[in-house]
The first five atom37 places (N, CA, C, CB, O) and aatype in JSON, in Angstrom:
{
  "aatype": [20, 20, 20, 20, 20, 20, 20, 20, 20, 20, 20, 20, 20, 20, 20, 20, 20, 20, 20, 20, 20, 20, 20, 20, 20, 20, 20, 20, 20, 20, 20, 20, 20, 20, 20, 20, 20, 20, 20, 20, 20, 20, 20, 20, 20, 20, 20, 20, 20, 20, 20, 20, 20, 20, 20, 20, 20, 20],
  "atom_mask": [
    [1, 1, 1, 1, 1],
    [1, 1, 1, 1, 1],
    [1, 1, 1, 1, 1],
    [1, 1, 1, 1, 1],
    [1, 1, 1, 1, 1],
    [1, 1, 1, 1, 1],
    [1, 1, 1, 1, 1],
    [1, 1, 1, 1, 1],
    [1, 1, 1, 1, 1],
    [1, 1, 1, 1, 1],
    [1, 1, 1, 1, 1],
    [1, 1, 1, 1, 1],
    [1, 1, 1, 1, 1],
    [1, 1, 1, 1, 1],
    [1, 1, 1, 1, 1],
    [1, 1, 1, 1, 1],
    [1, 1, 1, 1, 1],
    [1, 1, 1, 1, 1],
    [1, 1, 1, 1, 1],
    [1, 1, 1, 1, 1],
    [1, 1, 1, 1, 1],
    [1, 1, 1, 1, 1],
    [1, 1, 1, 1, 1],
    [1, 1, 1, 1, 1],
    [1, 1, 1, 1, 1],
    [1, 1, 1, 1, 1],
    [1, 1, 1, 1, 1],
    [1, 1, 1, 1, 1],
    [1, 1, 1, 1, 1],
    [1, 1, 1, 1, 1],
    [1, 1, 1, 1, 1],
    [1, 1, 1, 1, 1],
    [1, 1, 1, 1, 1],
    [1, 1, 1, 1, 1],
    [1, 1, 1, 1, 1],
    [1, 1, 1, 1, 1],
    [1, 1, 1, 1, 1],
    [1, 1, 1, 1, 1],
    [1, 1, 1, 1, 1],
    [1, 1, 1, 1, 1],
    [1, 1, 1, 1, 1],
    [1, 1, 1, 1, 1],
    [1, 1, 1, 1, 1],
    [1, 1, 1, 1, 1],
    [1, 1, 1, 1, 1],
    [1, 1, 1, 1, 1],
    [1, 1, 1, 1, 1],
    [1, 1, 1, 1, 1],
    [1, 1, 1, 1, 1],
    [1, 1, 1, 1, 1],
    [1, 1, 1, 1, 1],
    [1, 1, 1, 1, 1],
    [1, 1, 1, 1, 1],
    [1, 1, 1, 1, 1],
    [1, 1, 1, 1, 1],
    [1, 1, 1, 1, 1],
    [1, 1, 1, 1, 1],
    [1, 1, 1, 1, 1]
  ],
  "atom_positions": [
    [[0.61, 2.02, 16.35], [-0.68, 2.02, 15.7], [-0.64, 1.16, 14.46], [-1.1, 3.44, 15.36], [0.37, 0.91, 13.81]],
    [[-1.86, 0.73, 14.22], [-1.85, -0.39, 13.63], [-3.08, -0.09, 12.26], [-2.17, -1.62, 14.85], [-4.23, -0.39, 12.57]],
    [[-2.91, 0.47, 10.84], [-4.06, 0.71, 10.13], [-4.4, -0.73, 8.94], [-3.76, 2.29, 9.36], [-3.56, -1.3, 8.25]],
    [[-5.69, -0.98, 9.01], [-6.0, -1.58, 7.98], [-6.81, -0.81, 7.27], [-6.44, -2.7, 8.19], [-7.85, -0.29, 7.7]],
    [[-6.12, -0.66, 5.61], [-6.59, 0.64, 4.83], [-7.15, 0.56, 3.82], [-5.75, 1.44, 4.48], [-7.13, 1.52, 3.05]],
    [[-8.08, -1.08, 3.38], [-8.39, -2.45, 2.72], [-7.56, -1.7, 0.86], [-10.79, -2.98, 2.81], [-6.85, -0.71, 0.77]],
    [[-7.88, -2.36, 0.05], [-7.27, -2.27, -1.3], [-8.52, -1.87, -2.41], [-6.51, -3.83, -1.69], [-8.39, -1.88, -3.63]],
    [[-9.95, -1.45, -1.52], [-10.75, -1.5, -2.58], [-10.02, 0.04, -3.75], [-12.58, -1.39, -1.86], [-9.09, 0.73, -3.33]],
    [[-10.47, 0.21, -4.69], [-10.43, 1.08, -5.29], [-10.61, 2.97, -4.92], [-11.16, 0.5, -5.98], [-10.08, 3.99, -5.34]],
    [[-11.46, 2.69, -4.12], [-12.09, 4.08, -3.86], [-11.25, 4.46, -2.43], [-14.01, 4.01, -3.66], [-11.36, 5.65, -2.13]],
    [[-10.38, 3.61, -1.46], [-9.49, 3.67, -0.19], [-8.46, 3.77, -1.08], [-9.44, 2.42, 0.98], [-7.72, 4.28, -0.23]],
    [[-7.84, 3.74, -1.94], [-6.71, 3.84, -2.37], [-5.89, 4.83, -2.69], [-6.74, 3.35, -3.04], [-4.7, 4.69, -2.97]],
    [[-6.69, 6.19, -2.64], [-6.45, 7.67, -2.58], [-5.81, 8.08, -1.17], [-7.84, 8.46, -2.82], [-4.99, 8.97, -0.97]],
    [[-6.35, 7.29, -0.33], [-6.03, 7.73, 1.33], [-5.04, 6.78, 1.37], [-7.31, 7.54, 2.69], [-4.39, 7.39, 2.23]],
    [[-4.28, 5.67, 1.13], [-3.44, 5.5, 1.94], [-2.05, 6.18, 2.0], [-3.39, 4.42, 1.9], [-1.28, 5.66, 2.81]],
    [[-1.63, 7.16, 1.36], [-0.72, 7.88, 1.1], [-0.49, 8.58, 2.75], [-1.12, 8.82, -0.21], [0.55, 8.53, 3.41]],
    [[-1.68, 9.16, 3.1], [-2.06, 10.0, 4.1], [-1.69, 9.32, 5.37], [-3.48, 10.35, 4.0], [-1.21, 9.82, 6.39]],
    [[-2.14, 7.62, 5.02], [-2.46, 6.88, 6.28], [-0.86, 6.48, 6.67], [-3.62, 5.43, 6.02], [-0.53, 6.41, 7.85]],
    [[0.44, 6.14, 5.19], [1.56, 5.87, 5.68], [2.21, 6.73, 6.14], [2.18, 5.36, 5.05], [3.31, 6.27, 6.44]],
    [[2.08, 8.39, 6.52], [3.46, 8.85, 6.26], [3.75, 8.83, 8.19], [3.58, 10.7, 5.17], [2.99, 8.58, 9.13]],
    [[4.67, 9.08, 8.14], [5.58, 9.04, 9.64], [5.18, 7.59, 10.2], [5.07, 10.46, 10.97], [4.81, 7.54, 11.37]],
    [[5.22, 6.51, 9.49], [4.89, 4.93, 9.95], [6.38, 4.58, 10.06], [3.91, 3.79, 8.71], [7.29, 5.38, 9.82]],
    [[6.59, 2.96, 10.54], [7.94, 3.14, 11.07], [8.18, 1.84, 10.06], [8.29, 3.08, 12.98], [9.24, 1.48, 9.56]],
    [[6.43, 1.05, 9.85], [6.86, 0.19, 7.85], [5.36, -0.24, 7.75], [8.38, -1.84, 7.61], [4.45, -0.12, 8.58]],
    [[5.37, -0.65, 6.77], [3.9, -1.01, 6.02], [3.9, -2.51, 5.64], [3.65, -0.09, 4.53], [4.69, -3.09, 4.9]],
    [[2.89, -2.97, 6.27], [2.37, -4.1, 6.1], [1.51, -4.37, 4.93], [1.8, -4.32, 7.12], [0.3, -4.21, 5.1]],
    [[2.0, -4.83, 3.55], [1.62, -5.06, 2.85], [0.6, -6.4, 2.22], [2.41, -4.75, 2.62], [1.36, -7.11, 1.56]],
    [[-0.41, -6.82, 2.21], [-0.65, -7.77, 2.05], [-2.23, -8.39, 1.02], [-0.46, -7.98, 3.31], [-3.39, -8.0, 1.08]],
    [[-1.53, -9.6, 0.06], [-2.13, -9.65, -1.21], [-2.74, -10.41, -1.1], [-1.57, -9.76, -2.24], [-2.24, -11.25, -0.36]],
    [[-4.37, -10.87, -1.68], [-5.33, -12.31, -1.69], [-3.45, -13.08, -3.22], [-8.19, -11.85, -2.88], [-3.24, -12.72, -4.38]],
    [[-3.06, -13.57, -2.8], [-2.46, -14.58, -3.88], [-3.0, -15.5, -4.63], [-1.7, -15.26, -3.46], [-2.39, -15.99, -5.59]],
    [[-4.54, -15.95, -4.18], [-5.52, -16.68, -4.81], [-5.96, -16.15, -6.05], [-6.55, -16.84, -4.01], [-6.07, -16.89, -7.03]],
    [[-6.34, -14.43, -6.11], [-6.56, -14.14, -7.09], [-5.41, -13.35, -7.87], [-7.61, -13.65, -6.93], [-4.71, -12.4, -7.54]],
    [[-5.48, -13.96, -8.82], [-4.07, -13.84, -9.91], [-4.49, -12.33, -10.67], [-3.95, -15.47, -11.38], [-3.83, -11.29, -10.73]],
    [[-5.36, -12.55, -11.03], [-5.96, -11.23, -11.94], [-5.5, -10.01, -11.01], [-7.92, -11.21, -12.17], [-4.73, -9.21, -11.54]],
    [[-5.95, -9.73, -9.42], [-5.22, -8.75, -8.65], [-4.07, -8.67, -8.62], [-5.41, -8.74, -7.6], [-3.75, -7.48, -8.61]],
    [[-2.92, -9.56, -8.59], [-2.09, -9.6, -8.14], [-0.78, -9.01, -9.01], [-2.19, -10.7, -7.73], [0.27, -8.88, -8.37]],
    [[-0.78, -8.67, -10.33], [-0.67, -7.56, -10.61], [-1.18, -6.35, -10.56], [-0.57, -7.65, -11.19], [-0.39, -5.53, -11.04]],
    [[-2.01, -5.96, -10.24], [-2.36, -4.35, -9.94], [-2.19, -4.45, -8.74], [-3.79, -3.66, -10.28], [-1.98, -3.33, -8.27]],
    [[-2.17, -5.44, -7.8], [-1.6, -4.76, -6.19], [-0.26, -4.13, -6.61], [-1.24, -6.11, -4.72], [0.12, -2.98, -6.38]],
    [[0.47, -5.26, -7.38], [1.47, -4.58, -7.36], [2.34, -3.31, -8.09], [1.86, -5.32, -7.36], [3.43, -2.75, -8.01]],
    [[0.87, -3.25, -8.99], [1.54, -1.37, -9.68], [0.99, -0.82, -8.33], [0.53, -0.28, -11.62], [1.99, -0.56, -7.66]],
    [[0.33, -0.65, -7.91], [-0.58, -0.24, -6.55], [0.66, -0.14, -5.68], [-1.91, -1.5, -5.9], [0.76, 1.02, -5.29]],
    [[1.48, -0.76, -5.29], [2.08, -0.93, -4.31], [3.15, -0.09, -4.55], [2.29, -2.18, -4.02], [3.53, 0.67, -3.66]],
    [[3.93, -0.13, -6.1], [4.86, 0.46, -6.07], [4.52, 2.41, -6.07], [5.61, -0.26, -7.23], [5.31, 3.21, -5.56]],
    [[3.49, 2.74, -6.59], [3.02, 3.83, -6.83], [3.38, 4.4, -5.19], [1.45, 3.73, -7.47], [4.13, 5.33, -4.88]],
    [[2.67, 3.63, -4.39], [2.81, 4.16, -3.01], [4.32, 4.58, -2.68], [2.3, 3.04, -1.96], [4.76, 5.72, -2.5]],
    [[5.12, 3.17, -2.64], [6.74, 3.14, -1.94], [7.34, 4.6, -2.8], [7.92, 1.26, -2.46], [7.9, 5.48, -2.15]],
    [[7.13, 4.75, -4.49], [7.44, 6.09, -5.29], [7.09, 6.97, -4.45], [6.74, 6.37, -6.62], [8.21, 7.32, -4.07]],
    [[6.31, 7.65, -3.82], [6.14, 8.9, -3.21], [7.23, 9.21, -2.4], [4.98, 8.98, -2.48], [7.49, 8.51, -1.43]],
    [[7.92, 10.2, -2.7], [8.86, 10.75, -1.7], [9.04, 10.87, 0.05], [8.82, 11.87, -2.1], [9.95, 10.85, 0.88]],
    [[7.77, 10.99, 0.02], [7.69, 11.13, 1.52], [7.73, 9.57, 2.43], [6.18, 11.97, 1.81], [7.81, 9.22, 3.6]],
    [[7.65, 9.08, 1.42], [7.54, 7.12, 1.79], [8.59, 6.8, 1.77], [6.83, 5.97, 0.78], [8.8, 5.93, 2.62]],
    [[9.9, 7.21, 0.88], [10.9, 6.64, 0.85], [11.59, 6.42, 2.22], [11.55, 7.24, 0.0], [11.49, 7.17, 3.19]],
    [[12.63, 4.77, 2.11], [13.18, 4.83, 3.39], [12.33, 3.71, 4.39], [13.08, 6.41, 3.9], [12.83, 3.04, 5.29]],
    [[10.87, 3.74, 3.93], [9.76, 3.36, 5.23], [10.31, 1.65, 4.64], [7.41, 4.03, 5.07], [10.76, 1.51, 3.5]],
    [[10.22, 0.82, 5.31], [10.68, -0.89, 4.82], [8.88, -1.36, 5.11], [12.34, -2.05, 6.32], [8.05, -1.21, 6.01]],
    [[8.93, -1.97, 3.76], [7.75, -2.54, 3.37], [7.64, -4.39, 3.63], [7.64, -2.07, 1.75], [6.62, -5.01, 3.32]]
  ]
}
C-alpha cells in the first residue's frame, strides 16, 4: 500500500497513524521552495522520533 499524506499543516497530525506497521516512508520535499524546506525537515524528524517509527528506513 501506497499513502500520499500531502504536508499541508492540518494532515500533519495523521501521518503518525498513516506510518505505523509500513515497511519505509517515502519522504518527499518541493526543494524549490527554500522557506519549506526547513520545516519539512523539523516535520520530518518529529515523525522518525516517535517510538513506534523507529527502525522504519526513510
Amino acid at each position: 500500500q501506497v499513502w500520499d499524506i500531502g504536508g499541508q499543516p492540518r494532515f500533519r497530525s495523521m501521518w503518525e497513524r498513516y506510518c505505523r506497521g509500513v515497511n519505509a516512508v517515502v519522504y518527499m520535499v518541493d526543494a524549490a521552495d527554500l522557506e519549506k524546506v526547513e520545516a519539512s525537515k523539523n516535520e520530518l524528524h518529529s515523525l522518525i522520533d516517535k517510538p513506534q517509527l523507529h527502525g522504519i528506513p526513510v
